[in-house]
C-alpha positions in Angstrom: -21.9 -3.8 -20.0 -19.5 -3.9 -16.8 -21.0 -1.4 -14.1 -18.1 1.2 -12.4 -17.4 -0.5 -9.2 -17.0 2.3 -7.7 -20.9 3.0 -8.4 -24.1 1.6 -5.6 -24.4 -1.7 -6.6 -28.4 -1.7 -6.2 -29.3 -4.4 -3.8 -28.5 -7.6 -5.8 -26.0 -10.2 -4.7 -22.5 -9.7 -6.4 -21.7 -13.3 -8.5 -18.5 -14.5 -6.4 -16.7 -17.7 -7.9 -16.7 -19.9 -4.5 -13.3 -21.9 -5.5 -12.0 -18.5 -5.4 -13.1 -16.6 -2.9 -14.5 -18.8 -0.2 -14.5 -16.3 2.6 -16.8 -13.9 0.4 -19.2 -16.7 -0.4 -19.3 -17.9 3.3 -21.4 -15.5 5.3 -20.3 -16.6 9.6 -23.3 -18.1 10.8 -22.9 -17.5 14.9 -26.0 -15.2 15.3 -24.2 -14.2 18.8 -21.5 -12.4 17.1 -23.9 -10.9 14.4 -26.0 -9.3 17.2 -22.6 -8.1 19.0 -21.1 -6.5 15.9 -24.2 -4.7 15.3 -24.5 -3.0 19.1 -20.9 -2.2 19.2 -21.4 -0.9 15.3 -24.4 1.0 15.7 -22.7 2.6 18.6 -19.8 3.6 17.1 -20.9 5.0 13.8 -23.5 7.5 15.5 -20.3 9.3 17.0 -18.3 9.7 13.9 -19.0 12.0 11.0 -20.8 9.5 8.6 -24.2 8.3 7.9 -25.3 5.2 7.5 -28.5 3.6 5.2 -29.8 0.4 6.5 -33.3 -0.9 5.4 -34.8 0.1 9.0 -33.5 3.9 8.2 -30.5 6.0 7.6 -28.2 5.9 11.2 -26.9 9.4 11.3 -23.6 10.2 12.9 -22.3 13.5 14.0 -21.5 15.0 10.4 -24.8 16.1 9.3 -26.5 15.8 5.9 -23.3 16.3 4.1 -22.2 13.4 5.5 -20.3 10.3 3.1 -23.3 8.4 3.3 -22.5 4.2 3.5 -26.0 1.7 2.4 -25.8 -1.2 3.9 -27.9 -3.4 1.5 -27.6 -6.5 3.2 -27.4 -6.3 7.2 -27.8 -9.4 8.6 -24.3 -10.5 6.7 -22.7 -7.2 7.0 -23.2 -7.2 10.7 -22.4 -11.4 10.7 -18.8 -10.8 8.9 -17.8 -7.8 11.1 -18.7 -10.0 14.1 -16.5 -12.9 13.2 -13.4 -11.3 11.3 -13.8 -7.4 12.1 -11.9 -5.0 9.7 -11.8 -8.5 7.6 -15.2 -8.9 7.4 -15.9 -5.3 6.8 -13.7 -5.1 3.7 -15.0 -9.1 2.5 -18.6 -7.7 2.5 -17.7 -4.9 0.4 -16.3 -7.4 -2.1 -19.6 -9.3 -1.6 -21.9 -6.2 -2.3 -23.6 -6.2 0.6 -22.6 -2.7 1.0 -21.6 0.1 -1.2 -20.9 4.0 -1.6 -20.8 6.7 -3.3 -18.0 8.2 -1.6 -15.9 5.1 -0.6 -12.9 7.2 0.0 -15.1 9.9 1.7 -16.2 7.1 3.8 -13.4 5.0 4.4 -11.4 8.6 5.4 -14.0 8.7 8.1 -12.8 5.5 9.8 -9.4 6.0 8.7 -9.1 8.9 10.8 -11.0 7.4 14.2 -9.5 3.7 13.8 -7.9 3.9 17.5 -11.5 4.8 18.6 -13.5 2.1 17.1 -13.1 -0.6 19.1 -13.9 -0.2 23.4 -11.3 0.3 24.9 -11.9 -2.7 27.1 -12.1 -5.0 23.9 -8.9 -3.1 22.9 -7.1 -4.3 26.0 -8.5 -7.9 25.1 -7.3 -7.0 21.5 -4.9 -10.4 21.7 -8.2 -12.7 22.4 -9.8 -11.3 19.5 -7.9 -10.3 16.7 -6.6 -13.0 14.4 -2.4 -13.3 14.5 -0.5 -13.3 10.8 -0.2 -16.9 9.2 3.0 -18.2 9.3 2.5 -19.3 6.3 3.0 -15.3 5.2 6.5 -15.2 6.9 9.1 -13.4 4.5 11.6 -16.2 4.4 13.5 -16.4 1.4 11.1 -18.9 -0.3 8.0 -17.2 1.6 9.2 -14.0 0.0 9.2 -14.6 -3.1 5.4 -16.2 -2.5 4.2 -13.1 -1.1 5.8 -11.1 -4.1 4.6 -13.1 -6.5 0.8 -12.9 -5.4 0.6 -9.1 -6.2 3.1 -8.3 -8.8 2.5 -11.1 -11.0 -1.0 -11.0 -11.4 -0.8 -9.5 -14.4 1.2 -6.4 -16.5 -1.4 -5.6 -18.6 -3.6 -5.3 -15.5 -1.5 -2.3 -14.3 -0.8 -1.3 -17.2 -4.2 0.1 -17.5 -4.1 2.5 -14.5 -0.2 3.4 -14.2 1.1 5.6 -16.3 3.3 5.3 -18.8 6.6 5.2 -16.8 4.9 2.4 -15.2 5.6 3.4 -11.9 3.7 2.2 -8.9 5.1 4.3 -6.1 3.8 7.7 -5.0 4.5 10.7 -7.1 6.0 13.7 -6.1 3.3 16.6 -8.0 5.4 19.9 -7.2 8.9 20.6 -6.3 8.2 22.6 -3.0 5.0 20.6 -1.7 5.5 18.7 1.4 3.6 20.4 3.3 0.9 18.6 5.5 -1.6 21.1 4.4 -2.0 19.6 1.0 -1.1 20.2 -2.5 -0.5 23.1 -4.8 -3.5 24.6 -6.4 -2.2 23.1 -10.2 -0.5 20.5 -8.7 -3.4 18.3 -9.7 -3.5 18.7 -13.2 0.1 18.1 -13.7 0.7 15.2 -16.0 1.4 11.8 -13.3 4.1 10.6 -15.3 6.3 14.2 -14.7 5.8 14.2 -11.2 6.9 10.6 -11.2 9.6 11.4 -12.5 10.2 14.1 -10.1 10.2 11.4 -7.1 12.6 9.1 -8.7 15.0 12.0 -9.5 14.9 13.1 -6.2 15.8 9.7 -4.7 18.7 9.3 -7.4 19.9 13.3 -6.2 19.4 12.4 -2.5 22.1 8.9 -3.1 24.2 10.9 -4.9 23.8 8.9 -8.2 25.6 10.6 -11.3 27.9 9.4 -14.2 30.3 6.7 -13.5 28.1 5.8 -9.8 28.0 2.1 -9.4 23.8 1.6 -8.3 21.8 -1.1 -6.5 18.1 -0.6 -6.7 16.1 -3.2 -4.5 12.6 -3.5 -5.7 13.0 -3.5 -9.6 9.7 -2.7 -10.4 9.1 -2.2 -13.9 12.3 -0.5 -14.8 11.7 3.2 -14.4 14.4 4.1 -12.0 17.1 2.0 -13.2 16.4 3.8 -17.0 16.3 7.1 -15.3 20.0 6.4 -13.3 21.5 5.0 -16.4 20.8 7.7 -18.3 22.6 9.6 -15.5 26.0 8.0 -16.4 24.9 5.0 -13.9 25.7 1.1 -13.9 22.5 -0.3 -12.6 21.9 -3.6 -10.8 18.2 -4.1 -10.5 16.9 -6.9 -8.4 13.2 -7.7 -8.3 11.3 -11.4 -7.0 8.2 -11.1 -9.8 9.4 -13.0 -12.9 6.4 -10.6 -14.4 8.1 -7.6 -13.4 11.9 -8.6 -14.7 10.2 -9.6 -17.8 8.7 -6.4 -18.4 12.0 -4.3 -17.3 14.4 -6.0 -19.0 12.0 -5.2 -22.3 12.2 -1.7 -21.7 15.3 -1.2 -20.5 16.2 -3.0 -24.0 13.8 -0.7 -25.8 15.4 2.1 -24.2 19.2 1.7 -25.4 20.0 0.9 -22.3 20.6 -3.1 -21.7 24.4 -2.6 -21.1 24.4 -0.3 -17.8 21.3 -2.0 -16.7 21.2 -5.5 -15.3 17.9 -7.1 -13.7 18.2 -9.9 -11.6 15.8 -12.1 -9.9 16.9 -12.0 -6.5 16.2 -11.6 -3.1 18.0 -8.5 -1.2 19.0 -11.2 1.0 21.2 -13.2 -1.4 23.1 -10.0 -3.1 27.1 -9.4 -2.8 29.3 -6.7 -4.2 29.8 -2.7 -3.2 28.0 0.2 -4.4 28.2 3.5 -4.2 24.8 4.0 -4.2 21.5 2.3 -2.6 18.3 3.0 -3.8 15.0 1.1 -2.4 11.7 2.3 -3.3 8.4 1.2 -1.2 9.9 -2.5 -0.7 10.4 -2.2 3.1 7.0 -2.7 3.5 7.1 -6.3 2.0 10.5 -7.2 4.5 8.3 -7.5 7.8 8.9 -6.9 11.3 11.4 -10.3 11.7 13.8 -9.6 8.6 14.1 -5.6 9.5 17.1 -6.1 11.2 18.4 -8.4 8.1 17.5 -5.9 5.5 19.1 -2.9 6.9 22.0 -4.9 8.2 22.3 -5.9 4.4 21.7 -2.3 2.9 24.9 -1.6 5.3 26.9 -4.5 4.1 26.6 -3.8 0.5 27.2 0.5 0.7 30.7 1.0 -0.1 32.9 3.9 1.7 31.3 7.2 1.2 28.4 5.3 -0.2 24.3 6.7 0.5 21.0 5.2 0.7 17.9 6.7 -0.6 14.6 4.7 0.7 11.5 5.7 -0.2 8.7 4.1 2.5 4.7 4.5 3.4 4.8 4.3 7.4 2.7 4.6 10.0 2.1 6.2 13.6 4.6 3.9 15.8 2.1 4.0 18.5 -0.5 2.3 15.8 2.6 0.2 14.8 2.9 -0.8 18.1 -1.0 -2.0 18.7 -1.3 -3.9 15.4 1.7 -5.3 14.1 0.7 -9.2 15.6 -2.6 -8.7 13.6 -3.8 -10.1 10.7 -5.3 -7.8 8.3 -7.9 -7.3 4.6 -4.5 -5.8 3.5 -2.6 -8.8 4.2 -5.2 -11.6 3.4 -6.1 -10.2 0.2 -3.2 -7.8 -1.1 -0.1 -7.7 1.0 0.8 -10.9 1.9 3.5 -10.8 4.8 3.6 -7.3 4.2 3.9 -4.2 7.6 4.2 -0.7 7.5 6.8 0.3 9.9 7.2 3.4 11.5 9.8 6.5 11.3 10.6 5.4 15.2 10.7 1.5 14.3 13.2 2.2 11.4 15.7 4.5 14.0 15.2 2.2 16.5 16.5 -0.8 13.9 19.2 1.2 12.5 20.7 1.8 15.6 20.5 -1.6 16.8 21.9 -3.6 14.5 23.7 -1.3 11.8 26.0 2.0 12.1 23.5 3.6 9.8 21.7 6.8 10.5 18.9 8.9 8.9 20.6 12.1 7.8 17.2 13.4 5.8 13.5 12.8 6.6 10.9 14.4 4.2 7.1 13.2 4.0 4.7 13.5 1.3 1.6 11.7 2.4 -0.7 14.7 0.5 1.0 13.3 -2.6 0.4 10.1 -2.1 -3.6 10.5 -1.2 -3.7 12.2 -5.3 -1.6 9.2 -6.8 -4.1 6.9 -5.5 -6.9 8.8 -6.4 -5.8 8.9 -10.3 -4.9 5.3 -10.4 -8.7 5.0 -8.7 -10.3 6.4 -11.2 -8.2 5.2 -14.2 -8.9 1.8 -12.5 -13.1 2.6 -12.2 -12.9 4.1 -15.8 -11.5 0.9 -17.2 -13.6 -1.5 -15.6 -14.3 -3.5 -19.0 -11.0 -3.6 -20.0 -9.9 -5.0 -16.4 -12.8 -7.5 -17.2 -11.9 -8.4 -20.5 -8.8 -9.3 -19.0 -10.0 -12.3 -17.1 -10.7 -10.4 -13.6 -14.2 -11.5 -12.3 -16.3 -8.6 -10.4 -15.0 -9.4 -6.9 -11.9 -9.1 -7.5 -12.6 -5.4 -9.3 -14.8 -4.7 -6.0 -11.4 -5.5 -4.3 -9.0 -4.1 -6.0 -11.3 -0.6 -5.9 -11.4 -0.6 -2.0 -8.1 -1.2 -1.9 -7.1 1.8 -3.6 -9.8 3.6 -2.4 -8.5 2.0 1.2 -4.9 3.2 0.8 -5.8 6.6 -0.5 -8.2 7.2 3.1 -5.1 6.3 4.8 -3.4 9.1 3.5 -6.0 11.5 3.1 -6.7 11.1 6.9 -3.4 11.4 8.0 -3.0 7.4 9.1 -0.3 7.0 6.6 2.4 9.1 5.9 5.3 9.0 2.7 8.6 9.4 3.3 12.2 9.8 1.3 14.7 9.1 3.9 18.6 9.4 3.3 20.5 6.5 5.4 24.6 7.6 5.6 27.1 5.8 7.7 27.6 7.2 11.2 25.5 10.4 10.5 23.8 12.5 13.5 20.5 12.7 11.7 18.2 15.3 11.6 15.5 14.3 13.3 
């Protein structure tokens, strides 16, 4: 019987398949670095609201017994991984077992929220020296693109299948019609069924471009269909364009399913290659796979294709610009294991790219991180609930130990206020709002 991963994992090594995952086999062996990581570590958790169990005693921080509590089970390569790959290591000993949580989010919320206070700030200034630089080999080329795509959204349908919901969405939902307020959600919002506050978010995008009967629609970023069916059924003619053969495969089936096959058409395509006018745009969570190099080619293409009086509804996860600003060179656990080639940009990054290379403008700004932080936490615990099925599936039990801090990972982010949702309305020549 599988074992939640969310759940303490007890102090016994996690079985990890070495042809697969040779950096969670491979514990660093420079006993220098080790010793280093565990000062500066020691240090810095005793100021932050956390609490730490390590088999010499429980390292209290500034939160008190209440405190997410994190057991380290297995110090010597906890401290040894942070030492020689930092945020890397951290999450690759996770995957490893050598620590655990009860509250993972609780925890990871913690760092989430001190991130810029971490690190010294004289090893931030030296942040160059030490921090490993993106792989080329991760560059969102046409042909590395697709790569990178094809990594996460072909792993497997059936695998998301079990912790999306039935619109098969994997985006955030929007949970109530007036809550985007920083302070949180609604007091119901949270039993609200996912798939109607999905829906909510994609008619809000398809309302913010304008998309009705007769309006001629790109969507960039396919995903499994739901958009496209819900703008057809608007009067719409769809042209979908995704770069996961998985993902077409699956669209184009319900899109057939759906009645729908004639105002729908899927391509397999990058952004990059696609001609023709529309008078709608519609891009949903995909900037985040462009990268910093091809920003000024994607928005200079969203331009190109927009057709007089046209609008472009984006929906994108950013970032603090100033955080943007110190990490965007760095290589991260999000990018090795996840992400490939992918970036969060910034609100600030996006104007600053609109205005140098396009006519575009942003006429409407609205965030929703709140939303975001509950999205993740259902597919979290759909994901933890499922655990045998996700095994039965072929998935060994590091890459369920992975795929668990990941969400749990990206739903910190948001819950600390790191990460931030936003629908943004692009229009030609606009004075925007903000």
């Amino acid at each position: 019987m599988s074992v939640p991963v969310s759940r303490p994992t007890a102090a016994r090594a996690v079985p990890v398949d070495p042809g697969r995952w040779p950096d969670v086999v491979r514990v660093p062996g420079s006993p220098v670095r080790a010793a280093v990581a565990e000062r500066l570590v020691r240090r810095a958790l005793t100021r932050l609201p956390l609490r730490v169990s390590l088999p010499d005693g429980v390292l209290a921080g500034t939160g008190g017994a209440d405190a997410p509590l994190l057991r380290v089970q297995r110090p010597g390569a906890f401290f040894a991984r942070i030492g020689e790959s930092g945020l890397i290591g951290f999450g690759e000993s996770y995957m490893a077992g050598e620590w655990d949580s009860e509250d993972l989010v609780g925890v990871l919320t913690v760092l989430a929220s001190h991130v810029a206070s971490l690190i010294p700030a004289p090893l931030q200034r030296l942040r160059s020296v030490w921090a490993r630089r993106q792989p080329s080999a991760q560059r969102n080329t046409v042909v590395g693109a697709r790569g990178n795509i094809s990594r996460h959204y072909d792993v497997s349908n059936d695998l998301f299948s079990l912790f999306l919901d039935e619109t098969m969405t994997y985006s955030a939902a929007l949970f109530t019609p007036d809550g985007f307020s920083r302070e949180g959600l609604s007091p119901d919002a949270g039993n609200e069924p996912l798939a109607a506050a999905q829906h909510r978010k994609i008619d809000r995008l398809l309302d913010l471009a304008a998309v009705g009967p007769g309006s001629r629609l790109l969507e960039i970023g396919t995903g499994w269909g739901e958009l496209a069916l819900r703008a057809a059924q608007r009067g719409a003619t769809v042209v979908t364009v995704t770069l996961s053969q998985e993902q077409r495969a699956l669209a184009r089936l319900r899109i057939r399913e759906a009645g729908c096959a004639d105002r729908v058409t899927v391509l397999l395509q990058d952004y990059r290659q696609i001609r023709g006018e529309y008078d709608a745009v519609v891009s949903v969570e995909m900037i985040e796979a462009v990268g910093e190099e091809f920003w000024p080619v994607y928005f200079t293409a969203l331009e190109r294709l927009l057709a007089p009086g046209g609008r472009i509804a984006l929906q994108a996860i950013t970032m603090p610009h100033d955080r943007l600003l110190a990490s965007r060179r760095t290589f991260t656990w999000i990018q090795k294991y996840i992400f490939p080639g992918g970036l969060l940009p910034s609100v600030t990054a996006i104007e600053q790219a609109l205005a140098r290379h396009t006519g575009l403008r942003i006429a409407e700004d609205t965030g929703f991180g709140p939303h975001y932080a509950r999205t993740l936490e259902v597919w979290r615990e759909r994901f933890t609930d499922r655990a045998r099925e996700v095994a039965a599936l072929g998935f060994d039990g590091t890459f369920r130990r992975m795929w668990t801090f990941y969400l749990a990972y990206s739903e910190a982010g948001f819950r600390s206020g790191y990460l931030d949702v936003r629908q943004l309305l692009l229009v030609p020549g606009a004075g925007g709002t903000r």
